[in-house]
C-alpha positions as CSV (number, residue, x, y, z in Angstrom):
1,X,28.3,10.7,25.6
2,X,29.7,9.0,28.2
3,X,26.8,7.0,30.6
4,X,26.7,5.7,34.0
5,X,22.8,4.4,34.6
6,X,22.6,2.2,37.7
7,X,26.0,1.4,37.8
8,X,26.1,1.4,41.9
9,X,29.4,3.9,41.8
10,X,29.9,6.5,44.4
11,X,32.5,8.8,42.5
12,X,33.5,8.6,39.2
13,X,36.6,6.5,38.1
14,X,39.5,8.3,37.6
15,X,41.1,8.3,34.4
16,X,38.1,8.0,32.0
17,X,39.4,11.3,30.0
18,X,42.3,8.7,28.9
19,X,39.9,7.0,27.1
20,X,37.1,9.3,26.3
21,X,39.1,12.9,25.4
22,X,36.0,13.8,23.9
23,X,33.2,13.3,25.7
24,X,30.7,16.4,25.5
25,X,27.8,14.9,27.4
26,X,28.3,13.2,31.4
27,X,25.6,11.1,32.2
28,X,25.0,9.8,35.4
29,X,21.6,8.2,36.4
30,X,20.2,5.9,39.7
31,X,23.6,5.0,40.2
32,X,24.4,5.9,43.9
33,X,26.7,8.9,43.3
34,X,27.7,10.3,46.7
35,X,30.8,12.8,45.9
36,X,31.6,14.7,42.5
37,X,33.9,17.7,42.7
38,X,35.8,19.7,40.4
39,X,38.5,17.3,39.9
40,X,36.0,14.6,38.3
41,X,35.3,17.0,35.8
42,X,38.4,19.2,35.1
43,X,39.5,16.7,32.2
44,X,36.3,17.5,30.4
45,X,36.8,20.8,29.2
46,X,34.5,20.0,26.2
47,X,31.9,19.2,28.0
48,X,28.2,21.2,27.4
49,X,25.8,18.9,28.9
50,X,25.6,17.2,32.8
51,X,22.8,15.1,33.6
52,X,23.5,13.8,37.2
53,X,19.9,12.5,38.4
54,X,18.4,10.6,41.3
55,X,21.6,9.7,42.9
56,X,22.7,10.4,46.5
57,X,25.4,13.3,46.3
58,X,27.2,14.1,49.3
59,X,30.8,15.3,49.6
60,X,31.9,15.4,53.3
61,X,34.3,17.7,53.3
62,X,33.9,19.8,56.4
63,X,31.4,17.7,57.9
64,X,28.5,18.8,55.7
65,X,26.9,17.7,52.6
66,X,28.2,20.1,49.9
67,X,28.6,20.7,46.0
68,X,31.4,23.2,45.9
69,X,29.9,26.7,44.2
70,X,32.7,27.0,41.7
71,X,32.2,22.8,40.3
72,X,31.6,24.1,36.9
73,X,33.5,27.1,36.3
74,X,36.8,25.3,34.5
75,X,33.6,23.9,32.1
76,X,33.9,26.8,29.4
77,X,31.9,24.9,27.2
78,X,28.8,23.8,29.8
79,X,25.8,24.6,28.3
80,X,23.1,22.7,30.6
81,X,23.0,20.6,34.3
82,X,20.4,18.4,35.5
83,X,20.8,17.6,39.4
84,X,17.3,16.7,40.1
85,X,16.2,13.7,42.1
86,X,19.2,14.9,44.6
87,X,20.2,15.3,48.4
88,X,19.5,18.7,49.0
89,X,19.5,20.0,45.3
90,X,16.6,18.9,42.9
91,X,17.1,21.3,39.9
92,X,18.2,22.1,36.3
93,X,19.7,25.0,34.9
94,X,20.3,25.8,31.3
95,X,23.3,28.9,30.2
96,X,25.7,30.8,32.6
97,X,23.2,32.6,34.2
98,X,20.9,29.6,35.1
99,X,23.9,27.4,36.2
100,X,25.5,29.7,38.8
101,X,21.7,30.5,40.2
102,X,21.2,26.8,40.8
103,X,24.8,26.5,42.5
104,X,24.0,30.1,44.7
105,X,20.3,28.1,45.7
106,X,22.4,24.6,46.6
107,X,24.9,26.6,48.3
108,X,22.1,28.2,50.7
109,X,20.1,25.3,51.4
110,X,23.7,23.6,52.8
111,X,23.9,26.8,55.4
């Protein structure tokens, strides 16, 4: 598990996967978050678990506050996210299914 809880960082450092190849669970809690994209995550393919709470996501690409619909999809292995407490997006979602109907909900409430 790799853990970020009120760490006061608005993206997360690059180059963690150097030094945590394995990490299957992303943590990041009260700890100001403002932009996370597919990038971040692409050198996590075994993650399964996301719990990104009660930080204040915004990515201003195009001038609007955004999580990009297709975040998770290089994430074969994601099994659960938790994006409550959020800008915009206050969910969880739990399989496949449930994942891409919370990112089809956050991409409607940014229209």
């Amino acid at each position: 598990m790799l853990l970020f809880e009120r760490q006061k960082t608005e993206y997360l450092p690059q180059g963690l996967n150097k030094f945590f190849p394995n990490v299957n669970n992303l943590v990041v809690m009260e700890s100001e978050l403002k932009h996370l994209t597919k990038h971040d995550l692409k050198n996590f393919p075994k993650l399964k678990n996301i719990f990104i709470a009660r930080n204040n996501i915004e990515s201003k690409d195009n001038n609007i506050k955004h999580i990009g619909r297709d975040i998770f999809k290089p994430l074969k292995q994601l099994e659960s996210v938790n994006l409550e407490g959020n800008i915009c997006i206050n969910e969880n979602a739990s399989g496949h299914n449930g994942i891409e109907t919370m990112m089809e909900k956050a991409t409607a409430c940014y229209q």
